[in-house]
C-alpha positions in Angstrom: -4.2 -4.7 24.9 -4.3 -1.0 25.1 -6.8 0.6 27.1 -9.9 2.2 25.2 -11.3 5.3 25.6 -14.6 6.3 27.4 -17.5 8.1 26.0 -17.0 11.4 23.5 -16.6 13.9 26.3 -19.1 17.1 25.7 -17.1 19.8 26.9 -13.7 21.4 25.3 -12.4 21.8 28.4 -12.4 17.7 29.1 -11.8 17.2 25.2 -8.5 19.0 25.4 -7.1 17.2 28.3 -4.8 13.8 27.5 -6.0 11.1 27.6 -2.7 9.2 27.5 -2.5 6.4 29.9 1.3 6.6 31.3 1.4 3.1 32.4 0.7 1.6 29.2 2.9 4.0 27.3 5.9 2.7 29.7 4.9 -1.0 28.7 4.9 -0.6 25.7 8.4 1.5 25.1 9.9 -0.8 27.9 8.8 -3.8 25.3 10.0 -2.1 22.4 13.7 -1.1 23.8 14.0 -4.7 24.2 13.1 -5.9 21.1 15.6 -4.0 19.5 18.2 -4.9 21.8 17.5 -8.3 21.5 17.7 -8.0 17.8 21.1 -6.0 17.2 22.6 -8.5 19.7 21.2 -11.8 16.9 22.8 -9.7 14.6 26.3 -8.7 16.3 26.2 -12.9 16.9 25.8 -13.8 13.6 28.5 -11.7 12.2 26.8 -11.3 9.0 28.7 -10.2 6.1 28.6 -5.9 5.3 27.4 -5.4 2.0 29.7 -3.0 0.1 27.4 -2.1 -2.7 24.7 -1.3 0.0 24.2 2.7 -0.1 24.1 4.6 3.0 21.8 7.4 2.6 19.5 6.5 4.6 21.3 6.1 8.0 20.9 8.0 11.1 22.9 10.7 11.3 23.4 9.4 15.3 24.0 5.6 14.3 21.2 5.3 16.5 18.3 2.9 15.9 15.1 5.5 15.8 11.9 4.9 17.5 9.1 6.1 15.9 5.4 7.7 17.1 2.0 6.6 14.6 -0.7 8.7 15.4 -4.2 8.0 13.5 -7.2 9.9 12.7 -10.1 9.7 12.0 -9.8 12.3 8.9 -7.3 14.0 7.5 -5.0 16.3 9.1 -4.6 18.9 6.7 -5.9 18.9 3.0 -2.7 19.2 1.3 1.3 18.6 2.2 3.3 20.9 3.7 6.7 21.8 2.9 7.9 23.2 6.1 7.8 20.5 9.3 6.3 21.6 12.5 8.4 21.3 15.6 7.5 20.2 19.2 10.1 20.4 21.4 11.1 17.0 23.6 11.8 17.3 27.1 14.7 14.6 26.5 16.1 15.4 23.1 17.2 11.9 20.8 20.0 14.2 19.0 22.6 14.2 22.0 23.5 18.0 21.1 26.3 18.2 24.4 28.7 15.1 22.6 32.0 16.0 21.1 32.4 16.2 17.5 28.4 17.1 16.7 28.9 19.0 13.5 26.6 21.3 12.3 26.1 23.0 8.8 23.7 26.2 8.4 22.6 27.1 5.1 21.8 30.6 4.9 20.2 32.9 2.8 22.5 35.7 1.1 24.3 37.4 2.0 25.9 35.1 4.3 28.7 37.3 5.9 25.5 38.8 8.0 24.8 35.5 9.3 28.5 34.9 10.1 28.8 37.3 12.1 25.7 36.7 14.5 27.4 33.0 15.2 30.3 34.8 15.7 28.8 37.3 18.4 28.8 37.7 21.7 25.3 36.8 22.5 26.1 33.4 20.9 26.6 30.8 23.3 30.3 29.3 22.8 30.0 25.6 22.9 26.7 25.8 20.5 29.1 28.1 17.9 31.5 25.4 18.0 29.4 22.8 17.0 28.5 25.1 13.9 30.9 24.2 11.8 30.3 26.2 8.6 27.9 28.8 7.5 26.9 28.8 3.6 25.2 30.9 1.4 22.5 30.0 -1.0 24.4 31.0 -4.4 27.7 30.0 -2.9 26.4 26.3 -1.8 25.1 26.3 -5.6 28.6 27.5 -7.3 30.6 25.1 -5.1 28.4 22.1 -5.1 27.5 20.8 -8.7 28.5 17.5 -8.8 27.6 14.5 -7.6 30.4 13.6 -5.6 31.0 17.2 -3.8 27.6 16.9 -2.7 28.1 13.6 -1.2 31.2 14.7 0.4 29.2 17.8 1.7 26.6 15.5 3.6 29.4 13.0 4.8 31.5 15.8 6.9 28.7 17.3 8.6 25.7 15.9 11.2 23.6 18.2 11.2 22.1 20.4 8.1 20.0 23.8 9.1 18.5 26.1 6.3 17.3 29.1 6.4 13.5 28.9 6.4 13.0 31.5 3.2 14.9 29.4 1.0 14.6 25.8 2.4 11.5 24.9 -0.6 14.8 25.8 -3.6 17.1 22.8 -1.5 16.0 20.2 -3.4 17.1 21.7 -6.7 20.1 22.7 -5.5 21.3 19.5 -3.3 19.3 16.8 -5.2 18.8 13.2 -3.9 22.0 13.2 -2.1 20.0 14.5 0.9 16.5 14.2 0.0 16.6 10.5 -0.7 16.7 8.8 2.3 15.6 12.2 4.7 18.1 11.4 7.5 20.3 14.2 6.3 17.4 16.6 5.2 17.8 20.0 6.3 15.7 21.2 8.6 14.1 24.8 8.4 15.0 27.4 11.2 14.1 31.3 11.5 16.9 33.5 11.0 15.0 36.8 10.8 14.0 39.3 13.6 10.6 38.5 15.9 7.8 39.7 15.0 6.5 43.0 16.2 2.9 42.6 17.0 2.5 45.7 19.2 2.9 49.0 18.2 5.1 51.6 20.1 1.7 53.0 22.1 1.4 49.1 23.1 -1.7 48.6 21.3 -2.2 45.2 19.5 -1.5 45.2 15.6 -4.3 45.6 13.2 -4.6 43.1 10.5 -3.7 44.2 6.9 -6.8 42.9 6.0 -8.3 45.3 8.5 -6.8 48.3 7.6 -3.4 47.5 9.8 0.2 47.9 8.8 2.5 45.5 6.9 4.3 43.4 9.7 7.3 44.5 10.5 10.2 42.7 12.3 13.2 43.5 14.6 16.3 43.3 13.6 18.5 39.6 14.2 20.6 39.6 17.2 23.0 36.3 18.1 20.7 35.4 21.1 17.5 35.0 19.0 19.5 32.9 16.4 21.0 30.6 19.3 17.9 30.2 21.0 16.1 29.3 17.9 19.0 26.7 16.3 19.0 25.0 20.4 15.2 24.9 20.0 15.4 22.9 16.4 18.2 20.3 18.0 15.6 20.0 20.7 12.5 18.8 18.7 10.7 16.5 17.0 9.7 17.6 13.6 6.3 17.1 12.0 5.5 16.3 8.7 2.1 17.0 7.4 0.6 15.2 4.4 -3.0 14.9 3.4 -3.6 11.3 4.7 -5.2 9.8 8.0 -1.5 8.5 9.1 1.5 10.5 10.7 4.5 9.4 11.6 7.3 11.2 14.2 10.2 10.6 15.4 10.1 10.5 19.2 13.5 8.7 20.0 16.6 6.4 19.8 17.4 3.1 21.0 20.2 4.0 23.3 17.4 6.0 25.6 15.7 4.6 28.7 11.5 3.3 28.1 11.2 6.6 31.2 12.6 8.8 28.8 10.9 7.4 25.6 7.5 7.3 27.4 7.7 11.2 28.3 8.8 12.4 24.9 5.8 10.2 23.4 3.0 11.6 26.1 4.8 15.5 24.7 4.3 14.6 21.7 1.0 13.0 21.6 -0.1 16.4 23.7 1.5 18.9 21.6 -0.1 17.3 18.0 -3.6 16.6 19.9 -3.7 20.7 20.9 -2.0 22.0 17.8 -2.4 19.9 14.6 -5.2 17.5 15.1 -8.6 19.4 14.1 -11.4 18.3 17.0 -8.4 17.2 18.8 -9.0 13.6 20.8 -12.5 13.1 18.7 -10.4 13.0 15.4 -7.5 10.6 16.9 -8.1 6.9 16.2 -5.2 4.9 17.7 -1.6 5.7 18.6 1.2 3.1 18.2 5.1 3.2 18.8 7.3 1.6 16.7 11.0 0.3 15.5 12.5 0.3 11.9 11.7 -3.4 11.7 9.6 -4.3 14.4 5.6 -4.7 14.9 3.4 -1.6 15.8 2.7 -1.2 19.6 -0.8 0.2 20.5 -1.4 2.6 23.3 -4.0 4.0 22.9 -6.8 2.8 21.0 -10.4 4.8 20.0 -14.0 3.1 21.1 -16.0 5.1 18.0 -15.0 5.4 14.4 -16.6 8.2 13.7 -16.0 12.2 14.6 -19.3 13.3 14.8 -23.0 11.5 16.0 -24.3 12.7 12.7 -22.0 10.2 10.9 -23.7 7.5 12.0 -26.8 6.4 10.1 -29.6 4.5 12.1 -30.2 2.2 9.5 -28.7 0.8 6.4 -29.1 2.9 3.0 -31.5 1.0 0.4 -30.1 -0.4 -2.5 -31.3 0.7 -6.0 -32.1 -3.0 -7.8 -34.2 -2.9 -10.4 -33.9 0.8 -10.8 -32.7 3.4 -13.5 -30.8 6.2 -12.2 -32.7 9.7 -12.4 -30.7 12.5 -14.8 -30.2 15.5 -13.2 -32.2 18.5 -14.2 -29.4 20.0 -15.9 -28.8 17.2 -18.1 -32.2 16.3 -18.7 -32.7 20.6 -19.6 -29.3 20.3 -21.9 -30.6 16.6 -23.4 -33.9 18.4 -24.6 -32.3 21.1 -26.3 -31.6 21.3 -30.0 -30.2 24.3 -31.2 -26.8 25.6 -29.8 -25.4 29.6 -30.0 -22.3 30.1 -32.1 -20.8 33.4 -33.1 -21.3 34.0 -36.7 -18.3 35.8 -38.9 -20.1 39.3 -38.0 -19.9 38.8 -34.4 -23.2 38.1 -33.5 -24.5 35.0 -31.8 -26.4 32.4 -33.9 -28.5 29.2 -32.9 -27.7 26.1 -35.2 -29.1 23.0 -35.1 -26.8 20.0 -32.7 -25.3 17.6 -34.4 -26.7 14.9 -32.0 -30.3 16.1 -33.3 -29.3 16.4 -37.1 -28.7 12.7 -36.8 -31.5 12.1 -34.8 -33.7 13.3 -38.0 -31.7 11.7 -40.3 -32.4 8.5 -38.8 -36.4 9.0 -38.5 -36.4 10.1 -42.4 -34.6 6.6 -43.3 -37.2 4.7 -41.1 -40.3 6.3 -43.0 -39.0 5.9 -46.5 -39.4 2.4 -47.5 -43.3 3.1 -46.4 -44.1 6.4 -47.6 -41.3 7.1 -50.7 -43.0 4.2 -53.0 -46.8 5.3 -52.7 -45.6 9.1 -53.7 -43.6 7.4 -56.9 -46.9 5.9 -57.7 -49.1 8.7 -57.5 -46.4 10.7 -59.4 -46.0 8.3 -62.6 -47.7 9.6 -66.1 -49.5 7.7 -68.6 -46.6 7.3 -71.1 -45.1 5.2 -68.3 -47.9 2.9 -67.6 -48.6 2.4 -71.4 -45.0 1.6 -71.8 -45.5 -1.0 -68.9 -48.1 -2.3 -71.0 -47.0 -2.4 -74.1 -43.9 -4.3 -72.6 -46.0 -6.7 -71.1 -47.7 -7.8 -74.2 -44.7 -8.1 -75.7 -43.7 -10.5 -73.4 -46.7 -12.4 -73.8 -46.5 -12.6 -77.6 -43.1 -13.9 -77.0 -44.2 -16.4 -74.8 -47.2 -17.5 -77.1 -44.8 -17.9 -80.1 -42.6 -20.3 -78.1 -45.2 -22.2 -77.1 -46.3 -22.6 -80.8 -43.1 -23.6 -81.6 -42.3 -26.4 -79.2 -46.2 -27.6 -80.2 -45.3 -28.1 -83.7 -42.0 -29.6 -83.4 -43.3 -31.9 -81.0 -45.6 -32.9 -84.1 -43.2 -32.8 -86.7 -41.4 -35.4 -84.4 -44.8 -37.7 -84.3 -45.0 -37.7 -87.8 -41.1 -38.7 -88.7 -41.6 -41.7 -86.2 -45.0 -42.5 -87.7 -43.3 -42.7 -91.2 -40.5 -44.5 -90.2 -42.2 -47.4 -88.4 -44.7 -47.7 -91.8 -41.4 -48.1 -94.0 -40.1 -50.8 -91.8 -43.0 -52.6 -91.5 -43.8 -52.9 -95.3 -39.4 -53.8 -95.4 -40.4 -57.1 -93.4 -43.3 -58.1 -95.2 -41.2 -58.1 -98.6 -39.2 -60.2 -97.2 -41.6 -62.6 -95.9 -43.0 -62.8 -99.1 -39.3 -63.7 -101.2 
């Protein structure tokens, strides 16, 4: 396991200082290198098959197997991503920049003769220019390189692609997914212009704009400050900065030694501590070194998972069961109100009733109704009315008494006829009784 830290150190002076342990670092990149070794040779035995459709954008443009820094925080970095990668120079370099047939591509900003001529000066260093082996313009590179296929016969003859830091954020527009897809063939932003000129010619220190200073102003580009800065970028590790809690740098190959490895991870680690990390080794979390395919060595790991002391609460926060949530005072204040201000058609500003509270009324007046509408209609009839209810009435029961008439005297009409009938066939017996 790696080794954890100690107590959040009080002073700046012991925060800043590494806290790398070199012994583990060697383990663990010793560990690693053999890993990978030990796979590449299962796979040289095996003598698997290539895989012609397989597309090859995202290899190394050193065939080398890359090994790869994870640093953690604690919080984010930065708070949004940046375009342009930082650079920390390694004190053993993975791109082997001193191998024949390196070839390097710069992509300038226009016009490109000037450039041209500052590789091809004296102050340039010989075997560096002859690695460069073309210089392009921005308008010329998007002229000649339209299609498809020329831009993927543009990233096949060179190694190396270096672009001018003014116009490095209009690449991807102008060279598409060809380079930008798998990242090994990226180009990598370098300063072309003059240094800076922070002194002015008394030797007094520069004056911010802001503060009433002078525009910067910059020398003029000479071949040794272009050199020195294209030797510096084939030298370092770049750093890309995203707004997460995870960053990930390259930090070497395979075909390096674990002593090697091990000192460009402990420059690294230093360098992003002091430089990119906010609160330096109280933001950092863990720090792991890794292969393409292989598990995530830890070297460094963090006792506390918080930044600050104030972070941590004492006890845990109460739970609100059983309990409405309380409206702010702004919505409760914009709930109450009724009336909104509209501009009328003569400019001026008029309060109308809400919707929300036209409803509202509408509602209550359909509530009251069925109780209070029906005792106003009774106090509000007139006499014709009520004597037409009445005379209606006795209508009805006039109608009612007739029937009842009716049915009595056909119910007696029936007696009678049944009456008769039965005398008739009683006297029809005894006649014939008598015969």
């Amino acid at each position: 396991m790696a080794p954890k830290t100690t107590a959040v150190a009080t002073k700046v002076a012991t925060d800043s200082a590494s806290r790398l342990d070199s012994a583990q670092t060697l383990r663990a990149s010793t560990a690693l290198l053999r890993k990978i070794q030990s796979d590449v040779a299962g796979k040289e035995s095996t003598a698997e098959k290539t895989n012609l459709l397989e597309d090859a954008d995202d290899e190394d443009a050193s065939d080398e197997v890359p090994l790869w820094l994870v640093l953690t925080t604690k919080k984010h970095i930065v708070d949004k991503k940046r375009l342009k990668p930082g650079k920390i120079v390694l004190p053993h370099p993975y791109l082997n920049t001193e191998r024949e047939g390196l070839r390097i591509c710069v992509i300038t900003a226009d016009p490109q003769r000037r450039y041209k001529d500052l590789v091809a000066g004296a102050g340039f260093p010989i075997e560096l220019s002859k690695k460069i082996g073309r210089v392009i313009g921005l308008e010329k590179l998007k002229s000649k390189y339209k299609s498809y296929e020329s831009r993927r016969q543009l990233r096949d003859e060179y190694d190396v692609f270096l672009a001018d830091d003014r116009i490095v954020t209009y690449l991807p527009t102008v060279m598409g997914k060809v380079f930008y897809k798998g990242g090994a063939k990226r180009p990598i932003p370098i300063s072309l212009e003059g240094k800076r000129e922070n002194v002015d010619e008394k030797g007094n220190k520069r004056q911010k704009l802001s503060e009433g200073g002078s525009k910067v102003t910059k020398k003029e580009a000479r071949s040794e400050d272009v050199a020195r800065e294209v030797q510096k970028t084939l030298n370092s590790a770049l750093v890309h900065l995203a707004p997460s809690t995870t960053t990930a740098i390259k930090v070497g190959v395979a075909s390096q030694s674990a002593e090697e490895v091990q000192e460009n991870v402990q420059a690294v680690v230093d360098a992003m501590v002091e430089t990119y990390v906010p609160q330096k080794w109280n933001n950092v979390r863990s720090i792991h070194i890794k292969g393409p395919d292989t598990a995530a060595l830890p070297i460094w790991l963090a006792e506390e998972l918080w930044t600050d002391e104030k972070d941590v609460l004492e006890e845990a926060p109460k739970a609100n069961v059983g309990k409405k949530r309380k409206r702010g005072a702004l919505a409760e204040a914009a709930a109450s109100e009724t009336t909104i201000e509209v501009p009328g058609p003569d400019g001026q500003m008029r309060r109308l009733e809400k919707p929300s509270s036209k409803r509202k009324s509408v509602e209550a007046k359909k509530e009251v109704e069925p109780e209070a509408v029906p005792a106003k209609k009774r106090k509000s009839e007139s006499k014709e009315d009520a004597e037409a209810k009445a005379a209606e009435k006795a209508e009805k029961a006039a109608r009612k008494e007739a029937l009842k008439k009716e049915k009595e005297s056909a119910k007696a009409d029936v007696k009678t006829k049944s009456k008769a009938a039965m005398g008739t066939a009683k006297a029809g017996k005894k006649s014939k009784a008598k015969a």
